[in-house]
C-alpha positions as CSV (number, residue, x, y, z in Angstrom):
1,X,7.2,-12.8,-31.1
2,X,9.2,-12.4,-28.0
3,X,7.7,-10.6,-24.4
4,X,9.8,-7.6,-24.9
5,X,8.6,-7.0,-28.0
6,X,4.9,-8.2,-27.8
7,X,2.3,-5.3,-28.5
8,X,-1.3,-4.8,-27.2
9,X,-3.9,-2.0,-28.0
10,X,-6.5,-1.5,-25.2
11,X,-8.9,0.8,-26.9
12,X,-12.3,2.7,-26.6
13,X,-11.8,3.1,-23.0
14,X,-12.1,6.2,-20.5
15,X,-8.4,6.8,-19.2
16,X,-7.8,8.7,-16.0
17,X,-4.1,9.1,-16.9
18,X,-3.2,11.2,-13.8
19,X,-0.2,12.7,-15.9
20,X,1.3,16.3,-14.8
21,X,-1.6,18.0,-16.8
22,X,-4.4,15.6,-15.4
23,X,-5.2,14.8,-18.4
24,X,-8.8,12.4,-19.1
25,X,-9.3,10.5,-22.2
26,X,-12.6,9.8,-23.6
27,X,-12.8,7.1,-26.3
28,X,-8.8,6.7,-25.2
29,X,-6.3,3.6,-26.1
30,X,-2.8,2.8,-24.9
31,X,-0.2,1.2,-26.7
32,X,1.7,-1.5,-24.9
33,X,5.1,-2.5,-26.2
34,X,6.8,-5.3,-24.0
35,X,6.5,-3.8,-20.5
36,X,5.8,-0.2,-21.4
37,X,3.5,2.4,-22.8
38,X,4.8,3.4,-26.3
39,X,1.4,5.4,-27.1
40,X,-1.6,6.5,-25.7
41,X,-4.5,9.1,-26.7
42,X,-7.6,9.1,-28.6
43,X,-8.6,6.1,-30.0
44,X,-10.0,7.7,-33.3
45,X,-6.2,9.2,-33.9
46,X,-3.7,6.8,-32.6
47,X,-5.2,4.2,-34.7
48,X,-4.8,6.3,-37.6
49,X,-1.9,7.5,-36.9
50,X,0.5,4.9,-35.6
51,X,2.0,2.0,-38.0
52,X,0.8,-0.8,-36.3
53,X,2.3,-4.4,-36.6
54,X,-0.7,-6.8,-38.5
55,X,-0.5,-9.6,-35.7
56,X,-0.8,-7.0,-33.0
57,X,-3.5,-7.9,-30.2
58,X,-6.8,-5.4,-29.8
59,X,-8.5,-5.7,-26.6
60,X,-12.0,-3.3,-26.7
61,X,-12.5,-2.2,-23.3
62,X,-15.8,-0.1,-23.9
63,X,-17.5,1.2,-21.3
64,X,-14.7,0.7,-18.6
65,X,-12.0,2.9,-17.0
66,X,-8.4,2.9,-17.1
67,X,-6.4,4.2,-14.2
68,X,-2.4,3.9,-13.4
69,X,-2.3,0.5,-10.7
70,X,-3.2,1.6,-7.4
71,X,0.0,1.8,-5.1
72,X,-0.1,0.9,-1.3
73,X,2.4,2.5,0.6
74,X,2.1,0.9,3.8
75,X,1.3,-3.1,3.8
76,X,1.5,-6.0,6.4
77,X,2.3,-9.1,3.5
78,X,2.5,-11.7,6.7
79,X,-1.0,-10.7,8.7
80,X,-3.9,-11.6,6.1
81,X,-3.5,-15.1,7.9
82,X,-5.0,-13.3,11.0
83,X,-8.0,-11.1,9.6
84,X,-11.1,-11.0,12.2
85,X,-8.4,-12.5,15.0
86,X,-8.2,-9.4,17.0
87,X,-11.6,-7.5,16.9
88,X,-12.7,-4.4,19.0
89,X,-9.5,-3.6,20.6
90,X,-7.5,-0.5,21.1
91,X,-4.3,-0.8,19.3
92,X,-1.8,-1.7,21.8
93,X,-3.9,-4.6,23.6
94,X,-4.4,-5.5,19.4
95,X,-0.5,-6.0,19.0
96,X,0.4,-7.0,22.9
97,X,-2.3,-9.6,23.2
98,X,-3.4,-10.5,19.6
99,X,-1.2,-9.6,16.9
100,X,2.3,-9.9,18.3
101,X,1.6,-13.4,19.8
102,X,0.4,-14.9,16.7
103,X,3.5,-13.6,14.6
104,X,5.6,-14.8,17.0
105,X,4.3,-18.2,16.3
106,X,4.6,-18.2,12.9
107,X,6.6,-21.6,11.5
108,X,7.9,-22.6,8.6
109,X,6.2,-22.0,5.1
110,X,2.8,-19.7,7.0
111,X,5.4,-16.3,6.1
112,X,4.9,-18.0,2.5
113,X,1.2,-18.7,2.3
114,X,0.1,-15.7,4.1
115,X,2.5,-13.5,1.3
116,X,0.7,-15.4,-1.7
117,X,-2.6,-14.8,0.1
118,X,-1.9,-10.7,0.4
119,X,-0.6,-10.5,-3.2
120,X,-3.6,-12.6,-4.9
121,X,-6.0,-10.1,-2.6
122,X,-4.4,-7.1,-3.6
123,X,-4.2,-7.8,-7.4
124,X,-7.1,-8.9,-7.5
125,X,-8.3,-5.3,-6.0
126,X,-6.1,-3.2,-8.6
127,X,-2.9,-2.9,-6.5
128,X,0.5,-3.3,-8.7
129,X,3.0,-2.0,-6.4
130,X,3.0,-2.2,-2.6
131,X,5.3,-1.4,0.2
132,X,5.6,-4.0,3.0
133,X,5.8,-2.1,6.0
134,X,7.2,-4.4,8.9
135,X,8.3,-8.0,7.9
136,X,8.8,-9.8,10.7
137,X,11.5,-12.9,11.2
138,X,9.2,-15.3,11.9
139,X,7.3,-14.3,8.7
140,X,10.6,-15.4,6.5
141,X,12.4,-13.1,4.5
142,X,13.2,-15.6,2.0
143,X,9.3,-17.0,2.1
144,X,7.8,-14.1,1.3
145,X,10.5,-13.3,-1.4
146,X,9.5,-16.8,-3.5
147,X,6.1,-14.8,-3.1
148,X,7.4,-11.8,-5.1
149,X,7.6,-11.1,-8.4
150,X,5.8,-7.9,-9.3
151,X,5.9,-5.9,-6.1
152,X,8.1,-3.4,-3.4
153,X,9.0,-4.8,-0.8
154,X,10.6,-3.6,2.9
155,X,13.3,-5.9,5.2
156,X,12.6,-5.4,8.9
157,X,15.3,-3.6,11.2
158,X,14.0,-4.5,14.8
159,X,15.5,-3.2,18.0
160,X,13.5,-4.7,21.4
161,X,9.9,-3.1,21.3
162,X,9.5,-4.2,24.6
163,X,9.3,-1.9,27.6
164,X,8.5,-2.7,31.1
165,X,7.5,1.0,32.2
166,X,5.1,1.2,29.2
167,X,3.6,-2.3,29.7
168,X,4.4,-3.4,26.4
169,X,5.9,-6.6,25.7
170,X,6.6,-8.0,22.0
171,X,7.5,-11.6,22.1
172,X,8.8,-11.3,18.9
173,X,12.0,-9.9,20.8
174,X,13.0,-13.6,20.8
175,X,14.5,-13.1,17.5
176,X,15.6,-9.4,17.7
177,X,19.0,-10.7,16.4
178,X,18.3,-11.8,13.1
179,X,16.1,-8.5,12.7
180,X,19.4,-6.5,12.7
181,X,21.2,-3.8,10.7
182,X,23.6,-6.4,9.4
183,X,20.7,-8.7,8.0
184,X,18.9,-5.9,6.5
185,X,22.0,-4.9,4.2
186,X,22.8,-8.6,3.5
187,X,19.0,-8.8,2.2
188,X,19.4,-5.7,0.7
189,X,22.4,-7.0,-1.3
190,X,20.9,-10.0,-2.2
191,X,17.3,-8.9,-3.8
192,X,17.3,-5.6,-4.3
193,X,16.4,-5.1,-7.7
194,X,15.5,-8.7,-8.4
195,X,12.9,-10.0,-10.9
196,X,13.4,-7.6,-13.4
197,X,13.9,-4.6,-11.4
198,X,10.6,-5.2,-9.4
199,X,11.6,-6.1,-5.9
200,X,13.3,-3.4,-3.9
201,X,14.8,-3.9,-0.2
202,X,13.8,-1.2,2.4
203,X,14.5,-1.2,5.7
204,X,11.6,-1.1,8.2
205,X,12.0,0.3,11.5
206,X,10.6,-0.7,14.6
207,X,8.0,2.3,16.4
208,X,10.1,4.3,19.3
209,X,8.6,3.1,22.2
210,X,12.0,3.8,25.0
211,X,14.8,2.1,22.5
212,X,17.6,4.3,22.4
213,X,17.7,7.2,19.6
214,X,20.8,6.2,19.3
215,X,19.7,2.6,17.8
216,X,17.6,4.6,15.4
217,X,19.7,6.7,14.6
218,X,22.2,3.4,13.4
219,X,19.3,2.4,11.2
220,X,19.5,6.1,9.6
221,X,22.5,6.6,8.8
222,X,23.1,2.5,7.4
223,X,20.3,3.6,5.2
224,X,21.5,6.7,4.0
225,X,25.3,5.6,4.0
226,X,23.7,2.6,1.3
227,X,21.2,4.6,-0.1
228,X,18.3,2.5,0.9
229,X,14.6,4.0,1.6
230,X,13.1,3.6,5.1
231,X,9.2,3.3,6.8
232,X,8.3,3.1,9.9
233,X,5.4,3.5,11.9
234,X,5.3,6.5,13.5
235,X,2.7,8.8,16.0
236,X,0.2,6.5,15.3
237,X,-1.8,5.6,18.8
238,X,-3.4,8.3,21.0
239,X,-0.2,7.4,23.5
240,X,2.6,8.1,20.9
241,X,3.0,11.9,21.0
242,X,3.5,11.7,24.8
243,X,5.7,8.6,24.4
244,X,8.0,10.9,22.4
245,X,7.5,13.7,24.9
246,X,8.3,11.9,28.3
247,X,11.2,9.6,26.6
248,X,12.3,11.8,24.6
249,X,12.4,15.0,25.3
250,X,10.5,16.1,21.7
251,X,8.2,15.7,18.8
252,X,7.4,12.9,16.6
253,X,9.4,14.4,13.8
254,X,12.2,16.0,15.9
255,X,12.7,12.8,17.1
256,X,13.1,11.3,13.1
257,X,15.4,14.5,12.2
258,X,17.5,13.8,15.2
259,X,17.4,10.0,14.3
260,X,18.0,11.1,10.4
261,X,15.3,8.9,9.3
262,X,13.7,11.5,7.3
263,X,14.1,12.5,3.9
264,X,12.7,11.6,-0.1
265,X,13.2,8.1,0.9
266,X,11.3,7.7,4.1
267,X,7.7,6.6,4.4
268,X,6.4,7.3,7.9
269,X,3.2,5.5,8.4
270,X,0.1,6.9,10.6
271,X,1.1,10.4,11.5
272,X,-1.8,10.7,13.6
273,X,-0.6,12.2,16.7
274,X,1.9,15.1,15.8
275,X,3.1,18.6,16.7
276,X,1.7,20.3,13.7
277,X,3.4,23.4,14.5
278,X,6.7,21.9,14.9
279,X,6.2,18.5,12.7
280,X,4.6,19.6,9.8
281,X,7.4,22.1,8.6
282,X,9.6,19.2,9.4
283,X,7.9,16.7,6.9
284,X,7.5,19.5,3.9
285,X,11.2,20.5,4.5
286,X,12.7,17.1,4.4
287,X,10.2,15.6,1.5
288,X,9.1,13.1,3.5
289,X,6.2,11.0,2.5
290,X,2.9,10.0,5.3
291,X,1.0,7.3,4.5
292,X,-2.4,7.2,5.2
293,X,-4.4,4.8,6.6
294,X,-7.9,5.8,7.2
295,X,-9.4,2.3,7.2
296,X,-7.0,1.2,10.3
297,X,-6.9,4.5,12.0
298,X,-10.4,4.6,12.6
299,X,-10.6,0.8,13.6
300,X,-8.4,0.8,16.0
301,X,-9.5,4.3,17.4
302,X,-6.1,5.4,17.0
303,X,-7.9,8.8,15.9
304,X,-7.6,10.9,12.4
305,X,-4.3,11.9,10.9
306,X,-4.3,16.0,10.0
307,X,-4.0,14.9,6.1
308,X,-5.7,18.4,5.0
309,X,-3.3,20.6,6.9
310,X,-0.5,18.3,5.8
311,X,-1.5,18.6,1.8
312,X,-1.4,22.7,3.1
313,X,2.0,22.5,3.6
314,X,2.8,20.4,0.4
315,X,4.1,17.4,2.1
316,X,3.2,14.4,0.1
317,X,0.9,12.0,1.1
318,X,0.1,8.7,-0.1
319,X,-2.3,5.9,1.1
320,X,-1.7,2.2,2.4
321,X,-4.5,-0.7,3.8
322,X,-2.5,-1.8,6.4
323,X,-3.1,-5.3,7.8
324,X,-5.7,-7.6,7.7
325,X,-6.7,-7.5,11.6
326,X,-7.2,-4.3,11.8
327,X,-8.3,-3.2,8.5
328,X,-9.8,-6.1,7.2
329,X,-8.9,-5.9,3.5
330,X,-6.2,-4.7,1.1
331,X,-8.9,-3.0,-1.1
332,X,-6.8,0.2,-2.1
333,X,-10.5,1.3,-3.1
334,X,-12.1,1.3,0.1
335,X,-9.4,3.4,1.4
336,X,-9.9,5.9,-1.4
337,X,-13.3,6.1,-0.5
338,X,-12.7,6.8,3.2
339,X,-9.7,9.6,2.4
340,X,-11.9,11.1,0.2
341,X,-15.2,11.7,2.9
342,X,-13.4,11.4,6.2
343,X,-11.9,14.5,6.2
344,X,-14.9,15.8,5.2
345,X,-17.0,14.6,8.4
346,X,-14.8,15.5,10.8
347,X,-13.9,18.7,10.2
348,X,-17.6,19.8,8.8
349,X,-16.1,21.2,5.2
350,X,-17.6,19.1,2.4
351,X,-14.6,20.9,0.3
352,X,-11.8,18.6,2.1
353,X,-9.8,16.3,0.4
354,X,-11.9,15.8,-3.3
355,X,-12.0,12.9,-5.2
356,X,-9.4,13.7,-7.6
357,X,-7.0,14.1,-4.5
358,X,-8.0,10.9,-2.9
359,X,-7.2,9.2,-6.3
360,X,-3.4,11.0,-7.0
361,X,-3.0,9.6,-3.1
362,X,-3.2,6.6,-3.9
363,X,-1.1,6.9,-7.4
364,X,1.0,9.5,-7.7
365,X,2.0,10.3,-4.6
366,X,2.4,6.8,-3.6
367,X,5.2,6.7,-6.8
368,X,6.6,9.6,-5.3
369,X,6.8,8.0,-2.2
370,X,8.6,5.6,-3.5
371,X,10.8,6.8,-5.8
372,X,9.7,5.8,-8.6
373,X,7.4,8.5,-10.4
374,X,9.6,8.4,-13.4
375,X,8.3,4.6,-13.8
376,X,5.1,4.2,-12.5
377,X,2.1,6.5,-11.1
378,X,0.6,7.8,-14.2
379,X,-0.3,6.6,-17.4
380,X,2.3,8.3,-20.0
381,X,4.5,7.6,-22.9
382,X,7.9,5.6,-22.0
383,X,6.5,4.6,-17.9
384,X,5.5,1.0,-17.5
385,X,2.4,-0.4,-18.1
386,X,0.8,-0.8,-15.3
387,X,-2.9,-0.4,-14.9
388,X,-6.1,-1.4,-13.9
389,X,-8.9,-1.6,-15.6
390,X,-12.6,-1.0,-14.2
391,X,-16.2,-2.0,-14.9
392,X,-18.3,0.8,-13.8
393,X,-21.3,-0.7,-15.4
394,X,-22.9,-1.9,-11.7
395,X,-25.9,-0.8,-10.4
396,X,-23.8,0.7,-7.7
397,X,-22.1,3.5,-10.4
398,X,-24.7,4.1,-12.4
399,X,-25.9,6.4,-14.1
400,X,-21.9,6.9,-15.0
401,X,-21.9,7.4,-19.2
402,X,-18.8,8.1,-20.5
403,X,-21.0,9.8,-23.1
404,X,-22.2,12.2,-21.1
405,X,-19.2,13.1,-19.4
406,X,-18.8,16.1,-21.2
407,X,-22.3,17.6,-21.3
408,X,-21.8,17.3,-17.3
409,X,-22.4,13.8,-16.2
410,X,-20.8,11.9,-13.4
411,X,-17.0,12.3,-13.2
412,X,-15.4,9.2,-14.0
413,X,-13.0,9.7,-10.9
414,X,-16.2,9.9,-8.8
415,X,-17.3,6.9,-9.6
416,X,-13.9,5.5,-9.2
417,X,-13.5,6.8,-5.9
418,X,-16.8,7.1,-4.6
419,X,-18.8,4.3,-6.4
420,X,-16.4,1.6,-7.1
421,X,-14.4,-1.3,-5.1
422,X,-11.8,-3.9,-6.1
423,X,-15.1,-5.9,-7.0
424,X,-15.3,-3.9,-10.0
425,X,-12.0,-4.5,-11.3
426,X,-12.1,-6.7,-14.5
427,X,-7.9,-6.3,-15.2
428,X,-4.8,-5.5,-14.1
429,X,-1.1,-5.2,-16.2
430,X,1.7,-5.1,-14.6
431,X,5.2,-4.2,-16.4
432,X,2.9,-5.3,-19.6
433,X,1.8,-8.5,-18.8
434,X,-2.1,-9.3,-18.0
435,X,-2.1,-11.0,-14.5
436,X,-6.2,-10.3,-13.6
437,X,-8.3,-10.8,-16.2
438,X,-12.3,-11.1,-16.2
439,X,-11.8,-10.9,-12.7
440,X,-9.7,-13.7,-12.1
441,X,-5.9,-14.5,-11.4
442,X,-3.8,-15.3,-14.3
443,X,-1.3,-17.6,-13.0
444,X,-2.2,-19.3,-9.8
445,X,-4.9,-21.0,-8.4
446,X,-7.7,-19.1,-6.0
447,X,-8.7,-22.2,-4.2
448,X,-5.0,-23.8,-3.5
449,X,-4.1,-20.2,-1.6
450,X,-7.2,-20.2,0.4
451,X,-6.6,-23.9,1.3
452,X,-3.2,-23.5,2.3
453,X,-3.9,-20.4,4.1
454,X,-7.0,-22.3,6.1
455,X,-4.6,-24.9,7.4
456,X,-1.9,-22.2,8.3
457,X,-4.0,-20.4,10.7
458,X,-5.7,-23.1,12.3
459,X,-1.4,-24.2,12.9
460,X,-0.8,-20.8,14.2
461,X,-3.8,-20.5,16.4
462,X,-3.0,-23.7,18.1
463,X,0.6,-22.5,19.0
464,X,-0.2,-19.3,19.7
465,X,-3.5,-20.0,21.9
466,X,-4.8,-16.9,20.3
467,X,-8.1,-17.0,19.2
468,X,-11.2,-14.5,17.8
469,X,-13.5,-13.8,20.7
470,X,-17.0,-13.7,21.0
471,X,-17.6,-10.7,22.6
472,X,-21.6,-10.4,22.4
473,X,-21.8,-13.7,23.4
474,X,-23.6,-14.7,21.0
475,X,-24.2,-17.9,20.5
476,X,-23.3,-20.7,17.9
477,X,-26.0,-23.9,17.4
């Protein structure tokens, strides 16, 4: 039987389906035909009522919960090499004296080990579609591509980040030129759309910090003249809102309007530091998309984007990891977890920002954000199949029954949200296929990425002279 027309039956499972009506399955299956779901409901009817092929394959998943893949909207692929490499700093000593250093000395195949790296990590976790945020040169465009089969992806467009007044220097200027408009649409021609439809070229646009508007607003228009979506980092340190004051003359999002970097298309990550009186009618009007990033936010004391007065004013907002430094994992569950009690805590309203919103951020609205809620983001007849499957049978979720759901037990989408982490995922489809399963990666080999991705950043450290500090002073024997 050939892959596209291959069927599986995942039955007797809880399904969190996150379709328009919100729909939860008890004692649920879904019917996989090649890459997409032909059927899903009750298990008791759909079995009964479908004609189903004798050699078809029946995987039980009693006991666990299905959810649409979790979807990060903003992603570093090239920085898991540098996780706990830039500790306990604010975030622009992290990039000026850490982070933009050791990118800069990327060399030859790191952009591809530290890509495999990210992609095992985040499958692993229950991601099936991310959004790389900001891929730098040295990193390899065509490195990280061999590292992509099942993912979205974003092309860099760089203009000099560097800026004297400021005191911020990038030495990743050194390759500013092949970070250009021109590269970006010659990538764009190249992969978008590759593998199957699953790789798709953004362009990725360096934080205004002095460049001209006017080279942002080059990257706007070349994006909207090729229809081609956009992120960029955007208000995100303490500094930022008065960065776009003083060199400027305006708000975070006036500055994007002017720039035409907004719209349906446009992922702006952060969003921490805005004019909500003049930004946040901006974002709802455009459709713009802010990606959260709790995890990072907080880490690198860059402070707490407004994400309950954004939802207020219906502008969509997804949820990303970030990078390894300052986030330390690309568990999609962790920063579920922190969107859904954050809010919460700082703004002394347990009401804020519920599990069930926390969960559509990270699904849904990350589809949305995308552009492609008609594919993926829900679980529903005709959308591919891509899901993740949960054990919630820990210590850490229980008492969770699915049995006693109804009579008012624990929610399944608090225990998704609240209880669970990427731990607890036991399997994760993507376009149909199984690529986790019992925990582990289908088709490559654990130990051969952490190996190569040991001798990459001990390489990189070397040429960098970067290295983790011991800031305690505590001491090794």
């Amino acid at each position: 039987m050939s892959v596209e027309n291959k069927s599986t039956l995942y039955t007797n499972a809880t399904i969190l389906t996150l379709n328009p009506t919100r729909e939860i399955i008890l004692n649920g299956s879904i019917l996989v035909t090649g890459s997409l779901i032909t059927a899903i409901g009750k298990t008791s009817s759909l079995s009964s009522s479908l004609d189903l092929p004798a050699n078809i394959e029946t995987i039980s998943l009693h006991g666990r919960i299905i959810l649409p893949g979790l979807i990060n909207t903003h992603s570093h692929l090239a920085q898991s090499l540098l996780r706990g490499l830039a500790e306990d700093l604010p975030l622009h000593s992290w990039l000026c004296d850490a982070i933009w250093p050791l990118e800069a000395s990327y060399d030859a195949d790191d952009g591809y080990v530290a890509a495999r790296l990210t992609i095992a990590e985040m499958l692993k976790s229950g991601t099936t579609c991310f959004l790389e945020s900001m891929l730098t040169h040295r990193s390899g465009f065509e490195n990280v591509v061999r590292a992509v089969a099942d993912e979205v992806k974003g092309k860099l467009v760089k203009f000099e980040e560097s800026n004297r007044k400021l005191n911020i220097t990038d030495p990743r200027d050194k390759d500013v030129e092949s970070m250009s408009i021109s590269s970006m649409l010659e990538a764009h021609t190249k992969h978008h759309n590759s593998y199957n439809g699953r790789l798709h070229v953004w362009a990725a646009a360096g934080t205004p910090r002095g460049s001209p508007l006017s080279s942002h607003l080059s990257i706007g228009e070349a994006c909207r003249e090729h229809d081609i979506g956009l992120t960029m980092h955007c208000a995100e340190a303490p500094k930022d809102l008065a960065i776009y004051r003083d060199s400027y003359d305006c708000t975070p999002m006036e500055f994007c309007q002017a720039a035409k970097l907004t719209g349906p298309k446009t992922v702006l990550a952060h969003m921490v530091h805005l004019d909500l009186a003049t930004d946040l009618p901006i974002l709802a009007a455009t459709g713009t998309t802010v990606a959260h990033n709790p995890n990072s936010n907080l880490k690198l004391a860059s402070g707490i984007a407004k994400v309950p007065e954004m939802l207020g004013a219906s502008v969509n907002v997804s949820l990303g990891t970030d990078g390894a430094p300052c986030g330390n994992t690309y568990d999609m569950f962790r920063e579920m977890h922190l969107a859904g009690i954050l809010h919460k805590g700082v703004n002394l309203n347990a009401r804020l920002i519920c599990a069930e919103e926390a969960l559509e951020m990270a699904t849904i609205n990350g589809a949305r954000a995308l552009g492609l809620e008609k594919k993926i983001g829900s679980l529903e007849v005709g959308k591919k199949a891509d899901f993740v499957v949960v054990d919630p049978g820990g210590l850490h979720a229980a008492p969770f029954d699915e049995g006693q759901v109804l009579g008012g037990g624990v929610s399944p989408v608090t225990a998704v949200v609240y209880s669970c982490t990427g731990k607890d995922v036991e399997m994760v489809v993507v376009d149909g296929e199984v690529l986790v399963r019992g925990g582990k990666l289908v088709r490559v080999d654990e130990e051969e990425i952490l190996v190569a991705a040991r001798k990459s950043i001990g390489e990189i450290r070397e040429r960098s002279g970067i290295k983790a500090v011991n800031r305690k002073a505590w001491k090794y024997v």
